[in-house]
PDB file with SEQRES, HELIX, SHEET and CRYST1 records, atoms N, CA, C and O in Angstrom:
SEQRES   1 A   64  UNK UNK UNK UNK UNK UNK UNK UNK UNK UNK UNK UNK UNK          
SEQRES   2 A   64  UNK UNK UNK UNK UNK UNK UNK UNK UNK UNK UNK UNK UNK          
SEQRES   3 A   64  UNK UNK UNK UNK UNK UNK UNK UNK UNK UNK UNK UNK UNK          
SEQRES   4 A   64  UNK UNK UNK UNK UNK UNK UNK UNK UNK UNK UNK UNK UNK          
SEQRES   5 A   64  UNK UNK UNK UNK UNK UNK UNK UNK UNK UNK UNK UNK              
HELIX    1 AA1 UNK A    8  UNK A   13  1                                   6    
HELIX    2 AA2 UNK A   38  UNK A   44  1                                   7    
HELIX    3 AA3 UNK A   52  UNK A   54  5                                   3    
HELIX    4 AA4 UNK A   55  UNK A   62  1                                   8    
SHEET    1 AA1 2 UNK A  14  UNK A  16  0                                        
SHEET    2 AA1 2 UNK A  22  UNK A  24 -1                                        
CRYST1    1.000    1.000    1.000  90.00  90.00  90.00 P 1           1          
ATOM      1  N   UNK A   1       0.846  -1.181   0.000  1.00  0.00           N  
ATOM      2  CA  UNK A   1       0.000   0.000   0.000  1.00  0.00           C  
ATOM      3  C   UNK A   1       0.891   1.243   0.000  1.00  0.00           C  
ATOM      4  O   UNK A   1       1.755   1.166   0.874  1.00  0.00           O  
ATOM      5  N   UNK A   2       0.936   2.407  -0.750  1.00  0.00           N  
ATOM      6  CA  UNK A   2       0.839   3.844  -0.810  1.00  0.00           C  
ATOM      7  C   UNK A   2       1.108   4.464  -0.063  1.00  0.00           C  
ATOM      8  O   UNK A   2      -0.024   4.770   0.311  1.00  0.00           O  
ATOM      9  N   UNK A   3       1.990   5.186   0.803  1.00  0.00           N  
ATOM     10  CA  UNK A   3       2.294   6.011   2.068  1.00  0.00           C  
ATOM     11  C   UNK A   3       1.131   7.212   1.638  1.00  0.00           C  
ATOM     12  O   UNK A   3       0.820   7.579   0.505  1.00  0.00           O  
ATOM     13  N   UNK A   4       0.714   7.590   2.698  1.00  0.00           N  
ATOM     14  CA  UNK A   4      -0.294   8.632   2.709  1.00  0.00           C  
ATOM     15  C   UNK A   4       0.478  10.082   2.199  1.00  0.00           C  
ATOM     16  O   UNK A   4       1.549  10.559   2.574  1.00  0.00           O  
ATOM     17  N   UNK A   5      -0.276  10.462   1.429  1.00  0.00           N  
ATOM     18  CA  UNK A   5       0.292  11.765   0.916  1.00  0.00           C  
ATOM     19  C   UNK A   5      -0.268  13.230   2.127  1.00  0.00           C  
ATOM     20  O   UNK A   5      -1.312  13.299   2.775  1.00  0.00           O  
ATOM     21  N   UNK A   6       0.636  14.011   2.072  1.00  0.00           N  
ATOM     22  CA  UNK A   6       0.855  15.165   3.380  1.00  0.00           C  
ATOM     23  C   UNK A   6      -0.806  16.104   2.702  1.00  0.00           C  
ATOM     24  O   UNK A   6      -1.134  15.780   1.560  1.00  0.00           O  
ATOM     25  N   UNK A   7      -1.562  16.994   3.311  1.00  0.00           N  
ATOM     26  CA  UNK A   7      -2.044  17.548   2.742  1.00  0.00           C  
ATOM     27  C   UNK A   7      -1.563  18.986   2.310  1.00  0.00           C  
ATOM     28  O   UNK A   7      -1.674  19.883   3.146  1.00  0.00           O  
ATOM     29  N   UNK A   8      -1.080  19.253   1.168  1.00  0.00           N  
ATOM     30  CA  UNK A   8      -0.096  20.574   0.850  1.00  0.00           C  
ATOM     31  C   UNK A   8      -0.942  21.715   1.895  1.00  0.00           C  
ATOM     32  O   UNK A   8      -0.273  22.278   2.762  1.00  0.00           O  
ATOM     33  N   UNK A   9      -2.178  21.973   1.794  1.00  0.00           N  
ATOM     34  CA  UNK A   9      -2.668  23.055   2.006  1.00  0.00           C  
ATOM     35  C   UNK A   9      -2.370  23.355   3.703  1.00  0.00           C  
ATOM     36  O   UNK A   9      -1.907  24.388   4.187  1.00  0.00           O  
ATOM     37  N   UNK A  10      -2.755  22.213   4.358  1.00  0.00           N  
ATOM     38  CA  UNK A  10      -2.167  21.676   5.836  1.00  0.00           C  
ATOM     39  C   UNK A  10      -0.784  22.318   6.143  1.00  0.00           C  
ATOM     40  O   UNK A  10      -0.336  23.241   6.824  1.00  0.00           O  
ATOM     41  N   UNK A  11      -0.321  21.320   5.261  1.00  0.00           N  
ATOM     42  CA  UNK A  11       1.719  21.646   5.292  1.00  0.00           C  
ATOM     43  C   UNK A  11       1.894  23.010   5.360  1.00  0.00           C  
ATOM     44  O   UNK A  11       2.790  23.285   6.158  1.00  0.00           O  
ATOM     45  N   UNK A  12       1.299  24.158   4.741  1.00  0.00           N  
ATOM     46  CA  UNK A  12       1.749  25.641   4.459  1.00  0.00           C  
ATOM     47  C   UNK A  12       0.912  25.863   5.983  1.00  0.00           C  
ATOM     48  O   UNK A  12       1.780  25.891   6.855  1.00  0.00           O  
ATOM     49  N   UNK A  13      -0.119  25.987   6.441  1.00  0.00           N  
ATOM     50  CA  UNK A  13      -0.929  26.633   7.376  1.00  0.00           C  
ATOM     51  C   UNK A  13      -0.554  26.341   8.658  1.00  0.00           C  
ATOM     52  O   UNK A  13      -0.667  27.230   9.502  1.00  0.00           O  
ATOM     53  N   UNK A  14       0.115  24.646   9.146  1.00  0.00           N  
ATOM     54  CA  UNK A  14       0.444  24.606  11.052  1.00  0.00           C  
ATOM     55  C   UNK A  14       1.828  24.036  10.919  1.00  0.00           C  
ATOM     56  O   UNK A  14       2.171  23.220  10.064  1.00  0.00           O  
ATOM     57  N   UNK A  15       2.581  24.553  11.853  1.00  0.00           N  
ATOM     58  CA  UNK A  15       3.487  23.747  12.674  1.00  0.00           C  
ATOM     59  C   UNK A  15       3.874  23.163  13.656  1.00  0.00           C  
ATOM     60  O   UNK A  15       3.076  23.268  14.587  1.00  0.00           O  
ATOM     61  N   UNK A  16       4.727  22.600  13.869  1.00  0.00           N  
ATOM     62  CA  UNK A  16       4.791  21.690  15.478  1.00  0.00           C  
ATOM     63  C   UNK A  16       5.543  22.341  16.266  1.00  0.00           C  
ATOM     64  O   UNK A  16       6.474  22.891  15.680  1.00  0.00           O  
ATOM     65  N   UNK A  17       5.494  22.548  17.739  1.00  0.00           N  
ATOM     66  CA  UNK A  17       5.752  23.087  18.327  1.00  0.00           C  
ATOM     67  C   UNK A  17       7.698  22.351  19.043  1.00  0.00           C  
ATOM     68  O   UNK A  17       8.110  21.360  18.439  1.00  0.00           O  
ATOM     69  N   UNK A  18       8.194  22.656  19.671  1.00  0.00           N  
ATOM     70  CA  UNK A  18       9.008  21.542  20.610  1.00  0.00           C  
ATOM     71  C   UNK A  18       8.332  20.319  21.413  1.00  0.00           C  
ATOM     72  O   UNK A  18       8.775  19.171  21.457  1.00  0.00           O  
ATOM     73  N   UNK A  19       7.383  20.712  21.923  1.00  0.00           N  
ATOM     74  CA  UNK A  19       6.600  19.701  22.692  1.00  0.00           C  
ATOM     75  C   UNK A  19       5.364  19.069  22.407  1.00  0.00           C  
ATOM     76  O   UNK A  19       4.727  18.573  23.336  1.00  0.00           O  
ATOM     77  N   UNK A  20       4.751  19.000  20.720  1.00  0.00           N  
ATOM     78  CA  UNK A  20       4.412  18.540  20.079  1.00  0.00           C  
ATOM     79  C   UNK A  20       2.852  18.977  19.899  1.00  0.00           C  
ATOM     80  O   UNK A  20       1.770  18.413  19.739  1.00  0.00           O  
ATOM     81  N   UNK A  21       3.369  20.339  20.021  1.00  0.00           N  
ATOM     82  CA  UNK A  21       1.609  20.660  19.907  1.00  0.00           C  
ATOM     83  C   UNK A  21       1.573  21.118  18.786  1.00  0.00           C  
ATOM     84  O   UNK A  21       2.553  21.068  18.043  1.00  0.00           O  
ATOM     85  N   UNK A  22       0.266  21.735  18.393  1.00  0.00           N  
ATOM     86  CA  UNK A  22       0.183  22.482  16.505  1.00  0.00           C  
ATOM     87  C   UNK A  22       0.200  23.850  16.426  1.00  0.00           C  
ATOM     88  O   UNK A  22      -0.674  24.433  17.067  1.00  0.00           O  
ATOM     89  N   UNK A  23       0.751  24.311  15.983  1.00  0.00           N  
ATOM     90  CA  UNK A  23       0.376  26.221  16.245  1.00  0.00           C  
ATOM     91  C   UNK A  23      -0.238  26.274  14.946  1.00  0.00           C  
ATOM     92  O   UNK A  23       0.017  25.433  14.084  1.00  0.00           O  
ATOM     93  N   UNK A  24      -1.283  27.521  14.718  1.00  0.00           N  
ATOM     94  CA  UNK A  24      -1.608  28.142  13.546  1.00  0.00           C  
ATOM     95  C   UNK A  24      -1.858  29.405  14.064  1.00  0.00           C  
ATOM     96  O   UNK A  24      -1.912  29.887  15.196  1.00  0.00           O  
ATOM     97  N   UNK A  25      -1.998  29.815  12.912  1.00  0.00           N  
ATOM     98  CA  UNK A  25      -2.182  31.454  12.598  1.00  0.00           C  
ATOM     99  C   UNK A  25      -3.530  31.850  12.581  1.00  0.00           C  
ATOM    100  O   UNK A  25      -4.212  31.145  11.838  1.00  0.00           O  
ATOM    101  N   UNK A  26      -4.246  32.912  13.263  1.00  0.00           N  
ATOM    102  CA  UNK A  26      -5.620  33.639  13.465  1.00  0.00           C  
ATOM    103  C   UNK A  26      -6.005  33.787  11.837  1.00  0.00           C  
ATOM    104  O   UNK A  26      -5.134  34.178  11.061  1.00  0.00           O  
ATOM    105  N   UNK A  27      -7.434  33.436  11.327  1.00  0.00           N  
ATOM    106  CA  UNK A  27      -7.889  34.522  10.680  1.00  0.00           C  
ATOM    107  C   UNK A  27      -8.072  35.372  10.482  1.00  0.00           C  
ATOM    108  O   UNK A  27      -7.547  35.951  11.433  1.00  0.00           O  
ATOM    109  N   UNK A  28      -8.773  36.603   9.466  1.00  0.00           N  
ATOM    110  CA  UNK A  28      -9.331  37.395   9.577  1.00  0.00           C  
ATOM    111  C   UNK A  28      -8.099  38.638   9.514  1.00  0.00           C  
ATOM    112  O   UNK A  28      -8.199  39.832   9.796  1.00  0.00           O  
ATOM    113  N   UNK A  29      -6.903  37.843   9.026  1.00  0.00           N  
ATOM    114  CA  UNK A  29      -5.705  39.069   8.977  1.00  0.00           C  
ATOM    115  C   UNK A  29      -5.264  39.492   7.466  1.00  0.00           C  
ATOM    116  O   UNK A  29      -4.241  40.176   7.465  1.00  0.00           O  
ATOM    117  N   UNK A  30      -5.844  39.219   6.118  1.00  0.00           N  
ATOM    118  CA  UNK A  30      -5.366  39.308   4.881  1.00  0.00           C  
ATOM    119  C   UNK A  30      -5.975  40.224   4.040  1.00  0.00           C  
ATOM    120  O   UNK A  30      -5.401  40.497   2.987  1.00  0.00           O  
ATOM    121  N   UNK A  31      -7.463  40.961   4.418  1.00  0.00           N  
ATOM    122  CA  UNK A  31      -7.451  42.222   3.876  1.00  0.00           C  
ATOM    123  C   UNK A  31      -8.657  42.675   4.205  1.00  0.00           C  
ATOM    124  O   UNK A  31      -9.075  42.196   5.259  1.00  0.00           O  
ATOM    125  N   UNK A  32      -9.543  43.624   3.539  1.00  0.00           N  
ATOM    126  CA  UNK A  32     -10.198  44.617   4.266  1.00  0.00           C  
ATOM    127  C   UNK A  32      -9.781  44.729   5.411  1.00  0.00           C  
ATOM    128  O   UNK A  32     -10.513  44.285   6.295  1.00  0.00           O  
ATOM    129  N   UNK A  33      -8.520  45.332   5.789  1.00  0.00           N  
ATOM    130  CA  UNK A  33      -8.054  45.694   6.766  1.00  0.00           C  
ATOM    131  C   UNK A  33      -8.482  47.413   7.433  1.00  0.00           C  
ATOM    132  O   UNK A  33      -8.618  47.622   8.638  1.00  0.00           O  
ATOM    133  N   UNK A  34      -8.564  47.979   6.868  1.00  0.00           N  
ATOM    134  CA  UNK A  34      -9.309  49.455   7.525  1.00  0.00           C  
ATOM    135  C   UNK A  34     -10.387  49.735   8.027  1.00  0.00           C  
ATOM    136  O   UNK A  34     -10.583  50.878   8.441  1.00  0.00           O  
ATOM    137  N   UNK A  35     -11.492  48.614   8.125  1.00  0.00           N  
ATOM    138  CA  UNK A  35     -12.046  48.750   8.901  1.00  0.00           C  
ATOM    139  C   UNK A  35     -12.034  48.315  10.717  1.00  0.00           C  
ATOM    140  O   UNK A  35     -12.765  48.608  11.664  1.00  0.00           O  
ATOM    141  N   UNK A  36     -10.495  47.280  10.509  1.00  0.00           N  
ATOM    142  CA  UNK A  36     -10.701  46.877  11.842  1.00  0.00           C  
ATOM    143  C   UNK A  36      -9.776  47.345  12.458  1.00  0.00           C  
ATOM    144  O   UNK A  36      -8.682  47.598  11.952  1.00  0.00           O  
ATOM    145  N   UNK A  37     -10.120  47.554  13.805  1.00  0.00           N  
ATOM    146  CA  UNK A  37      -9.044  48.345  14.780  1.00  0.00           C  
ATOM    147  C   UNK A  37      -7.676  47.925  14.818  1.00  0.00           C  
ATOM    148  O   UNK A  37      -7.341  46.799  14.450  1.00  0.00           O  
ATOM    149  N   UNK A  38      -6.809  48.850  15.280  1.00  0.00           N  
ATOM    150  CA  UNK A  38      -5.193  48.534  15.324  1.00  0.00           C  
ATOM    151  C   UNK A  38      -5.162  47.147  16.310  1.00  0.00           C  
ATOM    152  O   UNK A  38      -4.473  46.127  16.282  1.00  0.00           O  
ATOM    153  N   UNK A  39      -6.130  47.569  17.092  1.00  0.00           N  
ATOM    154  CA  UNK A  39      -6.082  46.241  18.754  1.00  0.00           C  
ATOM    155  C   UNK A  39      -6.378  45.381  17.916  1.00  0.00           C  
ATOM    156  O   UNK A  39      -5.586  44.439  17.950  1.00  0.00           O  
ATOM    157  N   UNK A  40      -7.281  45.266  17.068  1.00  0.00           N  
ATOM    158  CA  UNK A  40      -8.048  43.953  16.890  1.00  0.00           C  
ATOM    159  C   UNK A  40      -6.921  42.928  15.754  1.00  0.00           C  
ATOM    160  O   UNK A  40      -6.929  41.700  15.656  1.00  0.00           O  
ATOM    161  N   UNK A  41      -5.980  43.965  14.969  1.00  0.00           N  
ATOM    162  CA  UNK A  41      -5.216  43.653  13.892  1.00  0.00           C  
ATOM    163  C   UNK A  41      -4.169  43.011  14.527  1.00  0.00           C  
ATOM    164  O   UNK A  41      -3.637  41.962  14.161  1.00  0.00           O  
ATOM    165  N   UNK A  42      -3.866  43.756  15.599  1.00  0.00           N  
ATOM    166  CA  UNK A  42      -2.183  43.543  16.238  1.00  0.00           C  
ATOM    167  C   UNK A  42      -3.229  41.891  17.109  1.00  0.00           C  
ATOM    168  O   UNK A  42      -3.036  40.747  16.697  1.00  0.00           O  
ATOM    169  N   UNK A  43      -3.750  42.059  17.715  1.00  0.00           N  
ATOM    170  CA  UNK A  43      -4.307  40.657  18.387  1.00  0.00           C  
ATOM    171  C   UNK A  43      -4.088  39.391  17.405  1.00  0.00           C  
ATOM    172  O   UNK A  43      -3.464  38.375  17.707  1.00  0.00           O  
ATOM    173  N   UNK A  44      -4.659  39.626  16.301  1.00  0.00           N  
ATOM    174  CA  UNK A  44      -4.264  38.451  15.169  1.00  0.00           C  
ATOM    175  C   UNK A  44      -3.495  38.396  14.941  1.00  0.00           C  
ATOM    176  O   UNK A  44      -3.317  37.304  14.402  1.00  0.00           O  
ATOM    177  N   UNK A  45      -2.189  39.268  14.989  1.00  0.00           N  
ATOM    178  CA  UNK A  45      -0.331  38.516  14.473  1.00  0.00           C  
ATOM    179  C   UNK A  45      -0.625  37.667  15.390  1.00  0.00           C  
ATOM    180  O   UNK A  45      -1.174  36.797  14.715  1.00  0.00           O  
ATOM    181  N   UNK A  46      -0.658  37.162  16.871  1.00  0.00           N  
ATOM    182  CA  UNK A  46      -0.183  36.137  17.289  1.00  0.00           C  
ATOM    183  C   UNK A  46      -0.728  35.212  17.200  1.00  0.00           C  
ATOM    184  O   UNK A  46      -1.957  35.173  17.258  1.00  0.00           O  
ATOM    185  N   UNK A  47       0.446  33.588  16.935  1.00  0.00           N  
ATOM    186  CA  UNK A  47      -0.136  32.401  16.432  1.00  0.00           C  
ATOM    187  C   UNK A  47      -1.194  31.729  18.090  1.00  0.00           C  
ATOM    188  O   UNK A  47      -1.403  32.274  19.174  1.00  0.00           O  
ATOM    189  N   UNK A  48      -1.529  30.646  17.644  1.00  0.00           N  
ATOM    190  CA  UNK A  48      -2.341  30.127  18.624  1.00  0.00           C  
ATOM    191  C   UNK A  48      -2.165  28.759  18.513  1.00  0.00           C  
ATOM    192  O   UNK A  48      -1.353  28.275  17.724  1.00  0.00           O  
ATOM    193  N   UNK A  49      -2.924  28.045  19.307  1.00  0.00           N  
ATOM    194  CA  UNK A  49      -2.317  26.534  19.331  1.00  0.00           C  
ATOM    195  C   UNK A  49      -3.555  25.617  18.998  1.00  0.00           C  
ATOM    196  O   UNK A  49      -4.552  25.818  19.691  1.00  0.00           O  
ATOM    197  N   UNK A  50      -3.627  24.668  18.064  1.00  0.00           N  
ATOM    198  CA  UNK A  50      -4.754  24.258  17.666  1.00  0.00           C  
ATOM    199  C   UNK A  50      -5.480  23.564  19.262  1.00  0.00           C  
ATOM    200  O   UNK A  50      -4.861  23.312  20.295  1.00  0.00           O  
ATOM    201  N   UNK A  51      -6.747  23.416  19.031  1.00  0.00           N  
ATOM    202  CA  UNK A  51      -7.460  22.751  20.327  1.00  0.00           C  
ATOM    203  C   UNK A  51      -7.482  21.220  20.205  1.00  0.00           C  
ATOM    204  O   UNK A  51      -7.430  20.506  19.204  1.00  0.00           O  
ATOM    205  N   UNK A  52      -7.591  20.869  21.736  1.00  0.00           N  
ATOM    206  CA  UNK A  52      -6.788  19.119  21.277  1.00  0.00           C  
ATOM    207  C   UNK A  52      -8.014  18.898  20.683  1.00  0.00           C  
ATOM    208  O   UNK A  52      -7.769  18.083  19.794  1.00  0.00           O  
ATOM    209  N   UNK A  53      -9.293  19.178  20.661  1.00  0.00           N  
ATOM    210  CA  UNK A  53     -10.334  18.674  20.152  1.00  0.00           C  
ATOM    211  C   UNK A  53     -10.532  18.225  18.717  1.00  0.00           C  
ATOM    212  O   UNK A  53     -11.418  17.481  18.297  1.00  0.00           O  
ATOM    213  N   UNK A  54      -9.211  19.011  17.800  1.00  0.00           N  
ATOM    214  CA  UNK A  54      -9.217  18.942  16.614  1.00  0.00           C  
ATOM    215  C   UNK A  54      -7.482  18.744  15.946  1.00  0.00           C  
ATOM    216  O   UNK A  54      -7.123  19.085  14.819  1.00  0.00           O  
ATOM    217  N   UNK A  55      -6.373  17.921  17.327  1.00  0.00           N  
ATOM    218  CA  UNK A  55      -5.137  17.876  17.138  1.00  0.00           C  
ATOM    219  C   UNK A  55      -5.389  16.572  16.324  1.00  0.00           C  
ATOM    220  O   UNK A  55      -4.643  16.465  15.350  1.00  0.00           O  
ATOM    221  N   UNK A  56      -6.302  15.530  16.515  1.00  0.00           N  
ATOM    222  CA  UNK A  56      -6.141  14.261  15.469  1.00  0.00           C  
ATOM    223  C   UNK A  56      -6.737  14.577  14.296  1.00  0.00           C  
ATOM    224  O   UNK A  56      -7.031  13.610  13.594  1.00  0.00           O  
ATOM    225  N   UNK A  57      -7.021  15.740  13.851  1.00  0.00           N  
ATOM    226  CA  UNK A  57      -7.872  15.757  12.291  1.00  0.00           C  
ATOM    227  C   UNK A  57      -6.553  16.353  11.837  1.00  0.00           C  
ATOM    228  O   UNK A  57      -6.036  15.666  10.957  1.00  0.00           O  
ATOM    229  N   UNK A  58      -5.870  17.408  12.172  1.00  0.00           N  
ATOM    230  CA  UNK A  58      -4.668  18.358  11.847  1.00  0.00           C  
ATOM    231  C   UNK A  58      -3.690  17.348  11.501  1.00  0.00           C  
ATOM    232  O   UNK A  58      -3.109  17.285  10.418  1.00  0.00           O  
ATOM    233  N   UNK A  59      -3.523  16.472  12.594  1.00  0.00           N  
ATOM    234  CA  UNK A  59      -2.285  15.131  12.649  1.00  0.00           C  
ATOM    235  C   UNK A  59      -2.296  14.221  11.411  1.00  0.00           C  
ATOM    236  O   UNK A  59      -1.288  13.810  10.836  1.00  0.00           O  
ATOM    237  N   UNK A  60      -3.644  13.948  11.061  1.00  0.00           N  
ATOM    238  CA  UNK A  60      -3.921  12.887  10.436  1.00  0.00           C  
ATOM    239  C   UNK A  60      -3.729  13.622   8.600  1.00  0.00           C  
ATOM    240  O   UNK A  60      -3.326  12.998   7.618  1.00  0.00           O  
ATOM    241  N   UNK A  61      -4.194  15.156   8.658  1.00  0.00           N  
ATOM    242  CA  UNK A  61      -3.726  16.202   7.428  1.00  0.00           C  
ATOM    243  C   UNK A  61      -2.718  16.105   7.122  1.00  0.00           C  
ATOM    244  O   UNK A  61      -2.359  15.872   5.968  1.00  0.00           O  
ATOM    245  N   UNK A  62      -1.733  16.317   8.435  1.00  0.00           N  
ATOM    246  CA  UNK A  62      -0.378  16.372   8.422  1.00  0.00           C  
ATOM    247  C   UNK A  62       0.976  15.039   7.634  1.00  0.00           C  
ATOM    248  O   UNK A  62       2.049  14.984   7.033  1.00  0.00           O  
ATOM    249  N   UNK A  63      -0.241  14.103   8.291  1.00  0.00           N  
ATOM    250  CA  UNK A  63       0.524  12.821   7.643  1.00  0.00           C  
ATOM    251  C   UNK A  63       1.298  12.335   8.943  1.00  0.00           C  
ATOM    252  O   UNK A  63       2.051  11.367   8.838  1.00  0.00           O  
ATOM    253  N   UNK A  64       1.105  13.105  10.416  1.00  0.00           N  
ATOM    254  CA  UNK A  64       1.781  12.508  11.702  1.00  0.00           C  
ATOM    255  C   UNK A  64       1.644  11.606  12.487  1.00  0.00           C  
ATOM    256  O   UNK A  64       2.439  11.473  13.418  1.00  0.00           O  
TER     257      UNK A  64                                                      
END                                                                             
């Protein structure tokens, strides 16, 4: 059988942490940007950590 192929779109969007968690990146940061506040803009640079509720769907994207 076929080794499972990675899902590209997956691969570009999370990474693994040192201690094996998933980080991704907030939505809602790529344009119509003038309407939303500086707070609300600067709040979305920082990454976040996926919820374990959804670390085996990410894992299983991932090919991990």
């Amino acid at each position: 059988m076929p080794k499972m192929k990675t899902k590209s779109g997956a691969k570009k969007r999370f990474t693994f942490t040192g201690t094996g968690k998933i980080k991704r990146k907030h939505a809602y940061k790529s344009h119509i940007l003038t309407k939303k506040s500086t707070k609300r803009k600067r709040n979305l640079t920082h990454t976040g950590v996926v919820d374990k509720t959804d670390e085996g769907r990410v894992k299983a994207m991932l090919g991990a």
